[in-house]
C-alpha atoms as an extended CHARMM CRD file, in Angstrom:
* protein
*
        96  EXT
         1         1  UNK       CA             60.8820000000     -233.3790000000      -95.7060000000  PROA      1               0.0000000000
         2         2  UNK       CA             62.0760000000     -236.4630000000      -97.2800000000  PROA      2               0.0000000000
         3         3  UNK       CA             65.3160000000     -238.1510000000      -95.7720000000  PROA      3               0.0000000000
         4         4  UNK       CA             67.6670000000     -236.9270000000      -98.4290000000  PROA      4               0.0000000000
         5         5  UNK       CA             67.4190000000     -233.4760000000      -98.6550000000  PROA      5               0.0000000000
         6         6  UNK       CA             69.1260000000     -230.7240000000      -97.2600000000  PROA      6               0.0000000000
         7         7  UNK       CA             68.9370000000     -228.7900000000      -94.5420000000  PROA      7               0.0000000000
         8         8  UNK       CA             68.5530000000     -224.9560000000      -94.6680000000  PROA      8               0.0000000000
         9         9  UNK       CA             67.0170000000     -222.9700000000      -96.9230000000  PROA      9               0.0000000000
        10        10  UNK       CA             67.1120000000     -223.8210000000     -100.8060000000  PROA      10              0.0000000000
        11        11  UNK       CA             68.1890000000     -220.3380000000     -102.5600000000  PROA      11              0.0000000000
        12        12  UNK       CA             71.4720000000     -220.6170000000     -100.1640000000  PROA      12              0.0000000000
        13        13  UNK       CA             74.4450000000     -222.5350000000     -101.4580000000  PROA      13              0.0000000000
        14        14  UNK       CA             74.9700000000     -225.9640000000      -99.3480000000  PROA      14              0.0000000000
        15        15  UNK       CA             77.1540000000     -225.2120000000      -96.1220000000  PROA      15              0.0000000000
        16        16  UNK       CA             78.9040000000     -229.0290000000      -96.6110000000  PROA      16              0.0000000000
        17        17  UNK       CA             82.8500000000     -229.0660000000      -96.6060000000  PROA      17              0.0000000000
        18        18  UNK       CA             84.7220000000     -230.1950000000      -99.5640000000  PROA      18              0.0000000000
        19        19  UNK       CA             86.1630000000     -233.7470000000      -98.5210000000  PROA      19              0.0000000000
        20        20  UNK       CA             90.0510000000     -232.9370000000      -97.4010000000  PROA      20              0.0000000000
        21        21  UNK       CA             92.3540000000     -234.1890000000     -100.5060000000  PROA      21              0.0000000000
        22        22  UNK       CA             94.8540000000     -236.9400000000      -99.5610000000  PROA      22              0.0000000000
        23        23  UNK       CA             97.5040000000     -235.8540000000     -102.4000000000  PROA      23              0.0000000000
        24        24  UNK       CA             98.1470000000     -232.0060000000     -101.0850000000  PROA      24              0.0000000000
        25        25  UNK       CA             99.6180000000     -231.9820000000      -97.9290000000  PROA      25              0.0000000000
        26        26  UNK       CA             98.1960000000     -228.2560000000      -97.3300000000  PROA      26              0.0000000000
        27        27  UNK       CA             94.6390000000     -229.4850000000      -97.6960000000  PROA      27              0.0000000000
        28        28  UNK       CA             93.9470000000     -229.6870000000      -93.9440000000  PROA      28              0.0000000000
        29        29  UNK       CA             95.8440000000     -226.3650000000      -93.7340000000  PROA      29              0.0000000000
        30        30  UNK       CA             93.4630000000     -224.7520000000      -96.8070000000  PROA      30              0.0000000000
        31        31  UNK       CA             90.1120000000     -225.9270000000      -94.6670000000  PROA      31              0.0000000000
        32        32  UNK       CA             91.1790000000     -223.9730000000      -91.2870000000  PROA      32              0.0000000000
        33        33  UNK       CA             91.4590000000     -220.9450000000      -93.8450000000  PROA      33              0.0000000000
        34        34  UNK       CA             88.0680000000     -220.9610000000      -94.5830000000  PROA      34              0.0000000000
        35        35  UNK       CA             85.9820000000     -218.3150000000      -93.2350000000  PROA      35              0.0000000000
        36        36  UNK       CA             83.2130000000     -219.0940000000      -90.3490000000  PROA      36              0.0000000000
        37        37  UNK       CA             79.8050000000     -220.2640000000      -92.8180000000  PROA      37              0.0000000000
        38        38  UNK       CA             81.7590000000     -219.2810000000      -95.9520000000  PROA      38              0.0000000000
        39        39  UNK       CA             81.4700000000     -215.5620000000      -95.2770000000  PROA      39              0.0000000000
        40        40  UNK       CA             84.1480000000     -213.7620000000      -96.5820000000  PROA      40              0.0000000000
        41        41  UNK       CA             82.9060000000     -210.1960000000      -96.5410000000  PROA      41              0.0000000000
        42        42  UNK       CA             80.4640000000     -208.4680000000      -93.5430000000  PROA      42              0.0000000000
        43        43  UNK       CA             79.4030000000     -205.4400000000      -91.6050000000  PROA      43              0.0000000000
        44        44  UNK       CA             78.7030000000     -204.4350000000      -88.1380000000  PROA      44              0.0000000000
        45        45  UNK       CA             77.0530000000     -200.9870000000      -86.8790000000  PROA      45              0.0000000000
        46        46  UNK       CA             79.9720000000     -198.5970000000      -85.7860000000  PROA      46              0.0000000000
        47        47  UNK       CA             78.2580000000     -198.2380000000      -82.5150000000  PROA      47              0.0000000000
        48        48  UNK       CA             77.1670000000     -201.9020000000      -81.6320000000  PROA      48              0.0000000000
        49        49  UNK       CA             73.6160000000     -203.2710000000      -81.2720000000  PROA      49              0.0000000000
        50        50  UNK       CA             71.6940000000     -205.1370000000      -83.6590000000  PROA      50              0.0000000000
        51        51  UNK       CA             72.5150000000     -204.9830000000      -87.7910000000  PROA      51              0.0000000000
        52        52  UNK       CA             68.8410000000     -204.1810000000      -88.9940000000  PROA      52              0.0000000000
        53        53  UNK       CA             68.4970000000     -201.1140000000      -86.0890000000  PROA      53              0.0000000000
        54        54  UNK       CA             68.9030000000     -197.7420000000      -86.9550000000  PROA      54              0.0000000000
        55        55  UNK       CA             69.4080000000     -198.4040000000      -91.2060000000  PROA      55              0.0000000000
        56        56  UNK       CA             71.1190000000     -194.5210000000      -91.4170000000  PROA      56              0.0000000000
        57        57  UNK       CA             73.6320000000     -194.8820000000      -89.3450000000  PROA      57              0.0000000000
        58        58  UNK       CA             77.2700000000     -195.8120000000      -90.6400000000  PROA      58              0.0000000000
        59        59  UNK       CA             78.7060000000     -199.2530000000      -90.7140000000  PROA      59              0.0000000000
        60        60  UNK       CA             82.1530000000     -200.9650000000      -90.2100000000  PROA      60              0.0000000000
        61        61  UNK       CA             82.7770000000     -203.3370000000      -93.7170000000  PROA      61              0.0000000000
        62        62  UNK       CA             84.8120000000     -206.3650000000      -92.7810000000  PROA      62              0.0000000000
        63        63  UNK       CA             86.6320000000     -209.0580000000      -95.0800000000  PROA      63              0.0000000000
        64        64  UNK       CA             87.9330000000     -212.0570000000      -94.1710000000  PROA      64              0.0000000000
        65        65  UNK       CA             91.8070000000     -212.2040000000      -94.7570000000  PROA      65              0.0000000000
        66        66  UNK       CA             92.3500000000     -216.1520000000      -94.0060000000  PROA      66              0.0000000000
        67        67  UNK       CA             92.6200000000     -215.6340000000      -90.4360000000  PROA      67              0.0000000000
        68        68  UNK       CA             90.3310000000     -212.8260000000      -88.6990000000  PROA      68              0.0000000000
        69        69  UNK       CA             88.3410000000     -210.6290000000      -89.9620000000  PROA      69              0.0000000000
        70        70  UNK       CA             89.7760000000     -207.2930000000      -90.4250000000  PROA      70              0.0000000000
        71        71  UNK       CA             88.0380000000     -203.2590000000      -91.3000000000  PROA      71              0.0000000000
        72        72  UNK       CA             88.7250000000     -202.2750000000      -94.6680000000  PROA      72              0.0000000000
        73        73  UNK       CA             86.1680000000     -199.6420000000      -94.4380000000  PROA      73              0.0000000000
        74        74  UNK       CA             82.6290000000     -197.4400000000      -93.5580000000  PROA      74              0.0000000000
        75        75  UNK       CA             79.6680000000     -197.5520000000      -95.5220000000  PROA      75              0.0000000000
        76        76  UNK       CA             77.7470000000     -194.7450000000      -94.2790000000  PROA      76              0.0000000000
        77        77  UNK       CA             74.3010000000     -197.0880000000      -94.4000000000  PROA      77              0.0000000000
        78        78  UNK       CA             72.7750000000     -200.2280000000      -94.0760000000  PROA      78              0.0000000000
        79        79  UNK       CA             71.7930000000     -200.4340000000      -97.8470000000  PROA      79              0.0000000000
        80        80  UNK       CA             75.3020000000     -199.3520000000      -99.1470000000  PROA      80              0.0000000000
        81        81  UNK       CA             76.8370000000     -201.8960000000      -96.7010000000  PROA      81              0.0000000000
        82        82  UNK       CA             74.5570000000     -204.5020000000      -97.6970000000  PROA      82              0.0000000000
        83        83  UNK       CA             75.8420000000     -203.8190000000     -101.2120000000  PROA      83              0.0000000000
        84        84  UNK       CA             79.1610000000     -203.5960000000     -100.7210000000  PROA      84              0.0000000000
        85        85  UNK       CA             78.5580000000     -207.4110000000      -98.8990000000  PROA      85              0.0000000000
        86        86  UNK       CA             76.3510000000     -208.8560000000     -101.8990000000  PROA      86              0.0000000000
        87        87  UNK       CA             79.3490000000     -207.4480000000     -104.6170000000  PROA      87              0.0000000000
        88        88  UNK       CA             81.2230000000     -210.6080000000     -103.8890000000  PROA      88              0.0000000000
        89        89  UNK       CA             79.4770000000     -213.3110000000     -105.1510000000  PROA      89              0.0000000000
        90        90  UNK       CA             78.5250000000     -216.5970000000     -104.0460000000  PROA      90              0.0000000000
        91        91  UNK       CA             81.3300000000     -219.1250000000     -105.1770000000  PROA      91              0.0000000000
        92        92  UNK       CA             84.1770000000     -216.6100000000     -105.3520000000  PROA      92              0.0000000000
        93        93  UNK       CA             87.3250000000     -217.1450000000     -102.9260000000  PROA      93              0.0000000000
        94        94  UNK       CA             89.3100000000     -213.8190000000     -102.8010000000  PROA      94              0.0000000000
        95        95  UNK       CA             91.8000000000     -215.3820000000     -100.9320000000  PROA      95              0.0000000000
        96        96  UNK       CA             93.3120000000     -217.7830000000     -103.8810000000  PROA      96              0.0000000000
């Protein structure tokens, strides 16, 4: 690996923070907004445990709303949840 590449995997988008903008005095404010890892949309299994165990049994969906993360809704799968996740795509903010 040569000294000026980049950590992670290469089909993921880089993880690096925008540098803070010295003209908008919300800037700081905008970067504690940010979901943890840039993950504005994920699921959990209704009953706890690991994601990938038990693929037919239903999932909580969860979106980030600039604070927490809060339920919007049940996918009754892995696969649709997975979906539901991957509709958002990389690069889109749906908070503004």
């Amino acid at each position: 690996m040569g000294k000026h590449s980049r950590p992670g995997p290469s089909n993921q988008p880089s993880r690096v923070v925008p540098r803070v903008d010295a003209d908008n005095p919300f800037a700081a404010y905008d970067k504690r907004r940010r979901p943890p890892m840039d993950i504005y949309r994920r699921h959990r299994p209704v009953h706890g445990g690991a994601g990938h165990l038990r693929p037919d049994e239903p999932r909580v969906l969860e979106e980030w709303s600039g604070f927490a993360y809060r339920p919007v809704g049940t996918a009754p799968s892995l696969a649709a949840a997975q979906g539901w996740v991957s509709e958002l795509q990389i690069g889109d903010d749906p908070i503004g």
